[in-house]
Every structure is written in structure tokens, then in C-alpha cells.
NUVO-39410 format. One line per field, with one value per residue (C-alpha): chain; residue in three letters; y, x, z. Coordinates in nm, 4 decimals. Example, Ala and Ser with C-alpha at 12.3 -4.5 7.8 and 13.67 -1.06 7.14 Angstrom:
# NUVO-39410
mol <- c(A; A) $
type <- c(ALA; SER) $
py <- c(-0.4500; -0.1060) $
px <- c(1.2300; 1.3670) $
pz <- c(0.7800; 0.7140) $
//
This chain:
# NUVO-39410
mol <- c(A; A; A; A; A; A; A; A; A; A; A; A; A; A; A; A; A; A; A; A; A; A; A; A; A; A; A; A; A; A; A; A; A; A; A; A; A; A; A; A; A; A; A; A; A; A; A; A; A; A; A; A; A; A; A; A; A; A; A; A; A; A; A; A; A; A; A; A; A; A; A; A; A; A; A; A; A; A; A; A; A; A; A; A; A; A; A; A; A; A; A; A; A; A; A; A; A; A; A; A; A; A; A; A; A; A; A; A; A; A; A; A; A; A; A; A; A; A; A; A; A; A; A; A; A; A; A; A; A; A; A; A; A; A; A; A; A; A; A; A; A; A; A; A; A; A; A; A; A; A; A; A; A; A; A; A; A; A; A; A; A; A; A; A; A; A; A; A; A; A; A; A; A; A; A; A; A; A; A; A; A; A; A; A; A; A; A; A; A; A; A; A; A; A; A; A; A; A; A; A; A; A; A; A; A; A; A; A; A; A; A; A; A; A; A; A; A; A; A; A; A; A; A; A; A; A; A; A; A; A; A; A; A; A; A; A; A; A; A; A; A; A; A; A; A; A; A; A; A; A; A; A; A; A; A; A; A; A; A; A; A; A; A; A; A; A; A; A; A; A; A; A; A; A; A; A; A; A; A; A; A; A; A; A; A; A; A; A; A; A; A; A; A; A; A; A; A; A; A; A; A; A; A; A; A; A; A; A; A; A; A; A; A; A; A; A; A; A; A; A; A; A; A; A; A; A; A; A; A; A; A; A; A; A; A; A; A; A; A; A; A; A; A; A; A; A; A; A; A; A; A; A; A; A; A; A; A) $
type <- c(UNK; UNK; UNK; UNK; UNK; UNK; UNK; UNK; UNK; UNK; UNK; UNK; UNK; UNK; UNK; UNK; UNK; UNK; UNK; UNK; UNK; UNK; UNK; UNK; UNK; UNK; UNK; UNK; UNK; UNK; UNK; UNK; UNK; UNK; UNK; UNK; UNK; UNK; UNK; UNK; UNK; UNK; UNK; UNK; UNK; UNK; UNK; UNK; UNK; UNK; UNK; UNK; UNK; UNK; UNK; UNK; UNK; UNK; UNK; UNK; UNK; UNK; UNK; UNK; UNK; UNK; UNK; UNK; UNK; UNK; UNK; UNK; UNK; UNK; UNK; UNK; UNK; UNK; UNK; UNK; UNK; UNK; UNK; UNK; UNK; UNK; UNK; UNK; UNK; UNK; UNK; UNK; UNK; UNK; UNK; UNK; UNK; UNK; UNK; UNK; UNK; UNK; UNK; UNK; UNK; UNK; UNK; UNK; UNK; UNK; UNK; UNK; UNK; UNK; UNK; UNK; UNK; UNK; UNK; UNK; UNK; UNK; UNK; UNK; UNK; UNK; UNK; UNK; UNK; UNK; UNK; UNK; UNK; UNK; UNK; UNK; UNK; UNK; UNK; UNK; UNK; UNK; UNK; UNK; UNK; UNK; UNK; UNK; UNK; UNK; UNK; UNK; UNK; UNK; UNK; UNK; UNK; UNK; UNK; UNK; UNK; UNK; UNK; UNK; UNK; UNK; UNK; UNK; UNK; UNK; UNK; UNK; UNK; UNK; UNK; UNK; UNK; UNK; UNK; UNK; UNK; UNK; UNK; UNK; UNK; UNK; UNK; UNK; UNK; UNK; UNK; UNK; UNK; UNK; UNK; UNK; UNK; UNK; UNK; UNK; UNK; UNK; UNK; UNK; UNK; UNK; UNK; UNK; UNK; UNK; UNK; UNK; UNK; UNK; UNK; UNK; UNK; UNK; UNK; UNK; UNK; UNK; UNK; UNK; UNK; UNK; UNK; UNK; UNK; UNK; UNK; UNK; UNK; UNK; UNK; UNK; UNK; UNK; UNK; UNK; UNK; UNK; UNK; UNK; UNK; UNK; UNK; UNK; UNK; UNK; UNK; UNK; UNK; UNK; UNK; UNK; UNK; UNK; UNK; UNK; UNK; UNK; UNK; UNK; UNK; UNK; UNK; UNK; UNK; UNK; UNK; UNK; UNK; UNK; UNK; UNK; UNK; UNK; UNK; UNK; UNK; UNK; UNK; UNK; UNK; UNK; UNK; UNK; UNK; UNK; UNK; UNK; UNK; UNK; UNK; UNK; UNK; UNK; UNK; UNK; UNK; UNK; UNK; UNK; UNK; UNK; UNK; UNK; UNK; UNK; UNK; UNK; UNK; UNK; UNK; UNK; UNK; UNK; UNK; UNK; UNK; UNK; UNK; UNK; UNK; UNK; UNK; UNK; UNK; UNK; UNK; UNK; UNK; UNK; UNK; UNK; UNK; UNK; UNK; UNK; UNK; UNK; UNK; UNK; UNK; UNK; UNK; UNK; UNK; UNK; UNK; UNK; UNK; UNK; UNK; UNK; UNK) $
py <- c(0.0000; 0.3744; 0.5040; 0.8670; 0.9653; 1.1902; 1.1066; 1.2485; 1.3703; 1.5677; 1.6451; 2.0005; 2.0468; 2.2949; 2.2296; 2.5341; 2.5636; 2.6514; 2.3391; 2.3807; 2.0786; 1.9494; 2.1339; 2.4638; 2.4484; 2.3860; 2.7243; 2.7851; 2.8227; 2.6178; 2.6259; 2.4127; 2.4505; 2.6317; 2.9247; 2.7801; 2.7410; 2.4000; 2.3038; 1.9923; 1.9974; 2.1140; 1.7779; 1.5669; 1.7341; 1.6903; 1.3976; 1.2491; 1.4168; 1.2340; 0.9486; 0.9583; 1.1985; 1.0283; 1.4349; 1.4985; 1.8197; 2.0369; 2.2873; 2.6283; 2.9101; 3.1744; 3.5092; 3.7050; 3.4078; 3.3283; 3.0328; 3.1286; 3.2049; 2.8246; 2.7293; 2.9507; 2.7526; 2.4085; 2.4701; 2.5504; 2.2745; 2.0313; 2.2059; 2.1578; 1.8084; 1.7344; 1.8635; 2.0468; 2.3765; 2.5882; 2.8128; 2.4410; 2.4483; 2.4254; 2.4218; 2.5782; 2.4553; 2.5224; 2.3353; 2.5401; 2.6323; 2.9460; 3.1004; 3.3924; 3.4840; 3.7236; 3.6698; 3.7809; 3.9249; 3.6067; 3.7557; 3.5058; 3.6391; 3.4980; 3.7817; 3.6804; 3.2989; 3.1408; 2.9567; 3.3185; 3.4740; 3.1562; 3.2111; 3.5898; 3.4926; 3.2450; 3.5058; 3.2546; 3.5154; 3.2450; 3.3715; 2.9745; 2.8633; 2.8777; 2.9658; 2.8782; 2.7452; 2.4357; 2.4637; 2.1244; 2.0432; 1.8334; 1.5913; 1.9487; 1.8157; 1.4952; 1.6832; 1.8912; 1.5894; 1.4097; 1.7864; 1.7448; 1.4281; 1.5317; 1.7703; 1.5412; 1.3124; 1.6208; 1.6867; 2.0353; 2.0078; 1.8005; 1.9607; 2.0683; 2.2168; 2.0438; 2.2155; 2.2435; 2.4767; 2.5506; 2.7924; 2.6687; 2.8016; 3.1242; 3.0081; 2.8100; 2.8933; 2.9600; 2.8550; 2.5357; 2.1803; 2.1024; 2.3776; 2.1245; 1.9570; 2.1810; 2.2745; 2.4372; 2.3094; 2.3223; 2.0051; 2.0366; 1.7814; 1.8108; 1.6036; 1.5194; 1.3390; 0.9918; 0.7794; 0.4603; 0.1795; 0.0304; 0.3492; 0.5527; 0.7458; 0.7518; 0.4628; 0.5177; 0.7565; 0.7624; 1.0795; 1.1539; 1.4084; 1.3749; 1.7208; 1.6378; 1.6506; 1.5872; 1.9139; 2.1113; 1.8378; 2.1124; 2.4224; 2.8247; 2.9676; 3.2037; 3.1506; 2.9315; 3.2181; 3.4409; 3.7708; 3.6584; 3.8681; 3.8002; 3.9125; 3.6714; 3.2879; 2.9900; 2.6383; 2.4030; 2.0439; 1.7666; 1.5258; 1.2550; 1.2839; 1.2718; 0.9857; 0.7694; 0.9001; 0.8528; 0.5311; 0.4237; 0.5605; 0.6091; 0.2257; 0.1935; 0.4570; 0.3300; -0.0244; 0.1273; 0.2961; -0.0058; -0.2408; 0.0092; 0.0438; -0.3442; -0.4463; -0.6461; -0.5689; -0.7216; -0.4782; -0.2180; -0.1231; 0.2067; 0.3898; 0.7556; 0.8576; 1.2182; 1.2842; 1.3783; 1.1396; 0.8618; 0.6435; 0.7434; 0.6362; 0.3665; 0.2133; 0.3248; 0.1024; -0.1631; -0.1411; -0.1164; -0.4478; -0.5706; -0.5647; -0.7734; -1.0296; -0.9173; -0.8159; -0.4654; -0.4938; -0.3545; -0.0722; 0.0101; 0.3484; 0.6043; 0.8579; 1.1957; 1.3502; 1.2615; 1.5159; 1.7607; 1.7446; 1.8182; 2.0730; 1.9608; 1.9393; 1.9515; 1.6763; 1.3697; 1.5515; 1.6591; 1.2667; 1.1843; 1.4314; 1.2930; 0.9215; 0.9252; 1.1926; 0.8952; 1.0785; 0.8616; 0.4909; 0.2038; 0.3677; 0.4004; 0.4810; 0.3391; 0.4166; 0.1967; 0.1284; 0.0877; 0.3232; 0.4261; 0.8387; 0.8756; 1.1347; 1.2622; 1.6284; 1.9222; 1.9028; 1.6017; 1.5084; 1.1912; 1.1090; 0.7660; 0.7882; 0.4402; 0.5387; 0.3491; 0.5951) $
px <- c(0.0000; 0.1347; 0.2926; 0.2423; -0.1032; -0.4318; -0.5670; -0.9007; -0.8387; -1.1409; -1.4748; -1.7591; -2.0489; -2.2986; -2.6501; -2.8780; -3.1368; -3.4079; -3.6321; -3.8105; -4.0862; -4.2459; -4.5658; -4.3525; -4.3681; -4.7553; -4.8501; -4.5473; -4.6336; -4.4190; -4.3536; -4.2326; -3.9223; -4.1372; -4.2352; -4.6148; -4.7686; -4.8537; -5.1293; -5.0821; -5.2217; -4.8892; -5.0128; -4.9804; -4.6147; -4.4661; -4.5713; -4.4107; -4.1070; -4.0428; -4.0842; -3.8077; -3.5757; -3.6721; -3.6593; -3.9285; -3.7533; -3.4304; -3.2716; -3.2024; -2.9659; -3.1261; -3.1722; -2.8436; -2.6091; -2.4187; -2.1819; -1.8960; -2.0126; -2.1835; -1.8418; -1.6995; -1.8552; -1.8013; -1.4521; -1.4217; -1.6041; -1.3810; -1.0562; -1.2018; -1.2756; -0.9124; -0.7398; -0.4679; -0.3102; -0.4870; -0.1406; -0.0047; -0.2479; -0.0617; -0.3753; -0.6971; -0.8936; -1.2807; -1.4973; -1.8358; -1.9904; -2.1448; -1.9023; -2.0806; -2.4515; -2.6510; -3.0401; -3.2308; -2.8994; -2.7893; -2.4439; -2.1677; -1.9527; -1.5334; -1.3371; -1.1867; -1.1666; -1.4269; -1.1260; -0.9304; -1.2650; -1.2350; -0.8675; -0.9127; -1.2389; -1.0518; -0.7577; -0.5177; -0.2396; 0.0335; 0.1329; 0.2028; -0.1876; -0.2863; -0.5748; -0.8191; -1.1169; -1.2331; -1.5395; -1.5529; -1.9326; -2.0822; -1.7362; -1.5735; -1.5111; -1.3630; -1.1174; -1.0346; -0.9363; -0.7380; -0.5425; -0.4155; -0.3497; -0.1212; 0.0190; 0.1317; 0.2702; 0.4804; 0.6306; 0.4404; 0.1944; 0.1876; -0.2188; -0.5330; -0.8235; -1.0535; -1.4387; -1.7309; -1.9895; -2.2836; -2.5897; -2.8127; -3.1327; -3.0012; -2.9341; -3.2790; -3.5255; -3.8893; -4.0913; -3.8738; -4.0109; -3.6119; -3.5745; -3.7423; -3.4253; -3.1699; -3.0032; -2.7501; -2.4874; -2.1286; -1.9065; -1.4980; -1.2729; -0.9082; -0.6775; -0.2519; 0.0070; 0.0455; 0.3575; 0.2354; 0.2987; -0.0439; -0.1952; -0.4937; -0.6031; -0.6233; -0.5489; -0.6261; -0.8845; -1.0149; -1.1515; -1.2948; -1.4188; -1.6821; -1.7507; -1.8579; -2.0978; -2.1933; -2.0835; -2.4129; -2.6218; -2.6057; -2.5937; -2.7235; -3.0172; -3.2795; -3.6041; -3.8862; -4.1253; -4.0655; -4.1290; -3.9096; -3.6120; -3.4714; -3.1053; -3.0939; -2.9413; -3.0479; -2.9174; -3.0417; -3.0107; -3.1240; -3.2331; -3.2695; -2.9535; -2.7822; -2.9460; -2.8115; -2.4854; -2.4510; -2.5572; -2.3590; -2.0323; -1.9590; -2.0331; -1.6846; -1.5268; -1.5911; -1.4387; -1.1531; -1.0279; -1.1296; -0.9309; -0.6323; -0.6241; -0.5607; -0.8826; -1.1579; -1.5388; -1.5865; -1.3474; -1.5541; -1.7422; -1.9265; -2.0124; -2.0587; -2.1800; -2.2835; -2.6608; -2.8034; -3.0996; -3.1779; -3.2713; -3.0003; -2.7971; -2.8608; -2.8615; -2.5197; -2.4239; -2.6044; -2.4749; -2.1352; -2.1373; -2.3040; -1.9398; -1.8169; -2.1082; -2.2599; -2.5376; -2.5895; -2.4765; -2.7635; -2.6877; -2.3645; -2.4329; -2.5921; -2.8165; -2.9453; -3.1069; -3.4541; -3.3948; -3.1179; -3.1533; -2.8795; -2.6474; -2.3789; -2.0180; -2.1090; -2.3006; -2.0271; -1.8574; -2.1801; -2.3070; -1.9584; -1.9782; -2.3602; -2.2482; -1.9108; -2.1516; -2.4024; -2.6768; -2.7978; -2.9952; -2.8052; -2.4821; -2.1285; -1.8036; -1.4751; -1.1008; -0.9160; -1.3065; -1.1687; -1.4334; -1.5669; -1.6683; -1.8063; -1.9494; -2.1068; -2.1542; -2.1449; -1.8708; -1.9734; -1.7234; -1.6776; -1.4819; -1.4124; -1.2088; -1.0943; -0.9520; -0.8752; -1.0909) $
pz <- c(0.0000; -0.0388; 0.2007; 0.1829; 0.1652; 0.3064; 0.5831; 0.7854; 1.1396; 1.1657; 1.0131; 1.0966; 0.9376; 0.9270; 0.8648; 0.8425; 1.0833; 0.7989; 0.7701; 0.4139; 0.4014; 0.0341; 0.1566; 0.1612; -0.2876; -0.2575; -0.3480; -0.5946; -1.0013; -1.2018; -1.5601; -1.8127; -2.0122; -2.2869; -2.0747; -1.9881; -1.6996; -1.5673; -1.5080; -1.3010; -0.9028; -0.6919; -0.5021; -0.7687; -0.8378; -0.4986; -0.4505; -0.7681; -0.6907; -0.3798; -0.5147; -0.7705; -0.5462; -0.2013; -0.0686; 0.2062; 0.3297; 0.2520; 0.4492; 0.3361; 0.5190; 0.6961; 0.4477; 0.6212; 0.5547; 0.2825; 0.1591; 0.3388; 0.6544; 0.7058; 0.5989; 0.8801; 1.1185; 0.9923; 0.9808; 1.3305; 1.4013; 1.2091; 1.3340; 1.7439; 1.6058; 1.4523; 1.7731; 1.5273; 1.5678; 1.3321; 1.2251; 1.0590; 0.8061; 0.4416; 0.2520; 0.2646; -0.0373; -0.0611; -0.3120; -0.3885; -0.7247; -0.6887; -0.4252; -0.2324; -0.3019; -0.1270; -0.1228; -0.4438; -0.5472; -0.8619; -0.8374; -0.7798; -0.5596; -0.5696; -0.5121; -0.2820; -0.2937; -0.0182; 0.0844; 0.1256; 0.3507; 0.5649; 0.6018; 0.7056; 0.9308; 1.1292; 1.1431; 1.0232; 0.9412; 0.8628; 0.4802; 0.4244; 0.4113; 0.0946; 0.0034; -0.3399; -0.4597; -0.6843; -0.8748; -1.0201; -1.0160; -0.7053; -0.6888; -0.5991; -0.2253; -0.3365; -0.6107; -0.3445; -0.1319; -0.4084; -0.4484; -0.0947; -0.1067; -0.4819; -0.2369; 0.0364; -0.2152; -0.3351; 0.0120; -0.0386; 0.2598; 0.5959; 0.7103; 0.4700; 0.5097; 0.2720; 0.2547; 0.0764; 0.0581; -0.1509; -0.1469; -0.3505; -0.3101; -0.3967; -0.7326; -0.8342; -1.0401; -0.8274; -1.1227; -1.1871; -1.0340; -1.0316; -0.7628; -0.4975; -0.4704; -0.4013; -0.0571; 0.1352; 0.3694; 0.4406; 0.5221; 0.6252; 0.6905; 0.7914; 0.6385; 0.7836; 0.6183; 0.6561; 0.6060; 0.7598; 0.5395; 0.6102; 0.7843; 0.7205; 0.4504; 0.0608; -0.1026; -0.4741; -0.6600; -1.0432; -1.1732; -1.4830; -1.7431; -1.9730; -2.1310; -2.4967; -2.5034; -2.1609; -2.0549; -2.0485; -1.8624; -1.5673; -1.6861; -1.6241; -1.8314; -1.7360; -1.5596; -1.6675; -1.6459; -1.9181; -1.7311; -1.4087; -1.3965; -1.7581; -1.6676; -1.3899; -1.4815; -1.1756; -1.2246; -1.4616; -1.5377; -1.8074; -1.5247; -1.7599; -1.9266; -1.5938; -1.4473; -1.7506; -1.7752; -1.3640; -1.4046; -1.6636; -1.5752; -1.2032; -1.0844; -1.3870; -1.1850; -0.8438; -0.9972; -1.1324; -0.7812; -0.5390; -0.7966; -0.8157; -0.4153; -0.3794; -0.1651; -0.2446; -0.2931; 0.0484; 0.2393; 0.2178; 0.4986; 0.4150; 0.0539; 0.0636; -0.2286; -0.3132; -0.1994; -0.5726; -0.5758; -0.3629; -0.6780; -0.8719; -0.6288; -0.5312; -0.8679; -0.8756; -0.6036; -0.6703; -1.0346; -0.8767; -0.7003; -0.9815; -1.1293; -0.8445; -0.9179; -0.5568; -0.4184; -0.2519; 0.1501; 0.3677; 0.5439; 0.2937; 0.1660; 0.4566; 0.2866; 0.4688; 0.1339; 0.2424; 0.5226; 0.3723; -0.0072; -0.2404; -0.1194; -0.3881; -0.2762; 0.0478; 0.1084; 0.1245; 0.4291; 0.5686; 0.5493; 0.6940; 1.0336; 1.0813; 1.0604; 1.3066; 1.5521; 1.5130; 1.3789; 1.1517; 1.2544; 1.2142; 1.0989; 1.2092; 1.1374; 1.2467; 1.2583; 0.9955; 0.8125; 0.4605; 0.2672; -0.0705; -0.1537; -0.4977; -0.6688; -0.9914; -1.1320; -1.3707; -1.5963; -1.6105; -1.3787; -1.1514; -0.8484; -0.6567; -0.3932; -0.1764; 0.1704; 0.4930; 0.7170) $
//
């Protein structure tokens, strides 16, 4: 096994406190993607909805928030939780997608990097931590990850501050069904070097890139409703498109890394797999062993996106702090659990990372 690699010493999250029920879209007018009305009972809408999604409720950040300052707080979280002295940090890298945006404002806001506001909000004056972002689609978090990891290898970093954030429900479309599952959130881990021989942390990874012509499955365009704000752009997605290409690519890419990090199919003791859809996903891992010629483990993938939705990148290190805190019924995680992180995104981009936890 590789000697030098990443390893996770401490995880924050932040959930926001806003609890946004199905019922909350009851009295919302969606359109279609040809500007009309339609016409179908809200009822009838929601309720099909959650049953391809699995969402019964998202959370959204309160209206004087924005990205970074949920990522504020999940990063002191995860640095109380790693026990490290915050001034060692080498690396400060924050995954998000949309960066800063202030309610009813549809202005991305990166100047200066999330990761640099962080830095300057936990006074962190050290000139060494450096500070960027990664806008890689939802697998943001996990390229992120592999960069420190790159870096350790290097001999260019020794601690990391790996987060990501996302706002999303400052970025969706009112009049757009597709709005009902998007969230907000903010997950951090912090990662050390590792030169155990057979110690914790990254084992082997496999990213891809498919962006022709999968590269405007998710996407910006303007509102459903023709008379809504036509300067403003909200997020967009072909959910068909990505439900195929998900499931036909990223049980290949989970393969690839589990087969490259030496361990069988029946090492693995937990999958945590990027909250997009709860049907979607669990194709993909049932697809994935599958490969193997198994069946699907009960209990092998947690999933909080009946309760949280999809808050993007930050929803693997958000599932991750809820399952070691114990949060979630019958799930745990263990020092030394060899696990699986995979996710799926615009770009389209994959990530599968294998790690001894």
C-alpha cells in the first residue's frame, strides 16, 4: 500500500437551521421549459417528486447568511474536532460552485476565494496557508481531497483544510419543479500526512471528465417564467440525461479505484456517495457491485437527502460528520473502516475515492 497519503483527522459540518418541508412548494407556479404554466395539481407534483428523489424536506440558510459564513462555522467545528493547531495548516482549499450569493442578489460572488474569507475569518495570518477554490461540479469536495493528497505526495503540505460549501437556493429557479431539490450546507474535513505503510487514509482515486458533449447536462439559463427577472441565470439540469450518464459511468469509476487500491469488494465497509438522488444512487451502487457479481450490503451506503436534499459538494462531508456523531440509525463509522466516496456532477465530472478511514 502507499505510504504517503491523506488522511481524515477531523470532520464540521454545518446544517442550516431553515427546515423547508415538500408542503412549503404547494402554493409555488411552475412552468415548463417552454415558458407555460402547468397546469398539473402542486399535489400531484410533490408527490411524484419524492418518489423519484426520495426528498421529504431540505434545508435552506437563513436570508443574512451566505456560503462562506456556514463554511466559517463548519470549519471551526472540524478544526475543534481534529485537535490540530490551526497556524499548521498548508492548505486551505474550498470546493463550492457558486461562491458567495446574497439573497435575491444572482451575483456570484469569488473575489476573494471562499477559501481566502475563511482564512481571514478564522484570522489565520500564517502567509504559508494557501488559500483557493475548486469549482468542479458536485465531486468538488472529493477533487479537493485528491489535491491534498497530490500535495502530500509532493512533500508540499503536511495539514489541509478540505471544505465544501454551496448555497443553492439562492441560485434556483422559483418557477422550476427542479428547484425542490436543491439545498444548502457546508461540510470540512481536515486532512494530515500519513507515512504509515499500512496506515490511514487515501489509497487510490479515479476521476474523470466527460464534457462532450456531456458538458451542459447542468448548466445556467434564465427563468422558466418568461417575465421573471430576464437578466438573472439559476441552475439548470437535463435530469434525464444525468441519471443515464450517472448510471452508466460512475459504478466503472468506483471499480476502477477499489481495484487500483488493492482491496476487495468485500473490504468495504461504508459507501458515501454524493446525496443527488436517492434512486439514482442507489442504482449506482447496486450497479457497482453488480461488477463484483454481488449483491448490494444492507446498510452500505448512509443517505441523509430525504432530510437535507442536495447541497452539492457539500453533502459527502456533511453525510460523513452525521455518521461518526451517530446521527444517523443504524450507521457508524470506524477508525481503519476501509471506505468508498463517490461522486457525480457538472462538468460532467466523476470522483471515486478508496480510503482506509
Amino acid at each position: 500500500m502507499a505510504k504517503i497519503k491523506a488522511e481524515i483527522i477531523g470532520l464540521g459540518s454545518y446544517i442550516p437551521n431553515k427546515v423547508v418541508p415538500n408542503s412549503h412548494f404547494l402554493d409555488w407556479d411552475f412552468y415548463n421549459a417552454q415558458g407555460n404554466k402547468i397546469d398539473t395539481p402542486n399535489e400531484v407534483i410533490i408527490e411524484k417528486f419524492k418518489a423519484i428523489t426520495g426528498i421529504e424536506e431540505r434545508r435552506w440558510l437563513d436570508d443574512d447568511m451566505v456560503a462562506s459564513d456556514m463554511a466559517v462555522i463548519a470549519a471551526q467545528r472540524a478544526l475543534e474536532d481534529s485537535g490540530i493547531n490551526p497556524d499548521d495548516l498548508d492548505y486551505i482549499i474550498a470546493a463550492t460552485n457558486f461562491g458567495d450569493v446574497e439573497k435575491e442578489n444572482y451575483f456570484s460572488d469569488f473575489m476573494p476565494a471562499v477559501a481566502s474569507r475563511i482564512k481571514h475569518r478564522l484570522k489565520l495570518a500564517h502567509p504559508k496557508a494557501i488559500a483557493f477554490d475548486v469549482i468542479f461540479g458536485c465531486p468538488g469536495w472529493l477533487q479537493a481531497l485528491i489535491l491534498a493528497n497530490q500535495f502530500m505526495k509532493a512533500g508540499d503540505a503536511k495539514y489541509a483544510m478540505i471544505v465544501g460549501v454551496e448555497a443553492l437556493s439562492r441560485v434556483i429557479d422559483i418557477y422550476d419543479r427542479d428547484a425542490m431539490i436543491f439545498a444548502d450546507g457546508a461540510g470540512v474535513a481536515i486532512v494530515k500526512l500519513n507515512t504509515e505503510e499500512n496506515g490511514n487514509g487515501i489509497l487510490s482515486y479515479k476521476t474523470v471528465s466527460h464534457a462532450h458533449p456531456q458538458a451542459e447536462f447542468l448548466y445556467n439559463d434564465k427563468s422558466f417564467n418568461p417575465e421573471h427577472n430576464p437578466k438573472a441565470k439559476f441552475i439548470r439540469m437535463k435530469g434525464h440525461k444525468i441519471y443515464e450518464y450517472a448510471l452508466n459511468e460512475v459504478p466503472v469509476a468506483m471499480k476502477a479505484a477499489l481495484d487500483e487500491s488493492g482491496y476487495g469488494i468485500d473490504d468495504v465497509k461504508k459507501i458515501f456517495i454524493h446525496q443527488a438522488n436517492e434512486k439514482m444512487d442507489e442504482q449506482i451502487v447496486k450497479r457497482f457491485y453488480r461488477l463484483y457479481q454481488k449483491p448490494m450490503p444492507k446498510h452500505i451506503m448512509p443517505m441523509s437527502i430525504n432530510k437535507l436534499g442536495n447541497s452539492s459538494v457539500a453533502t459527502i462531508p456533511t453525510l460523513m460528520d452525521l455518521v461518526k456523531k451517530g446521527k444517523l440509525e443504524n450507521q457508524e463509522l470506524h477508525k481503519g473502516d476501509l471506505i468508498m466516496l463517490a461522486s457525480v456532477g457538472a462538468g460532467m465530472n466523476i470522483n471515486a475515492v478508496v480510503m482506509r478511514y
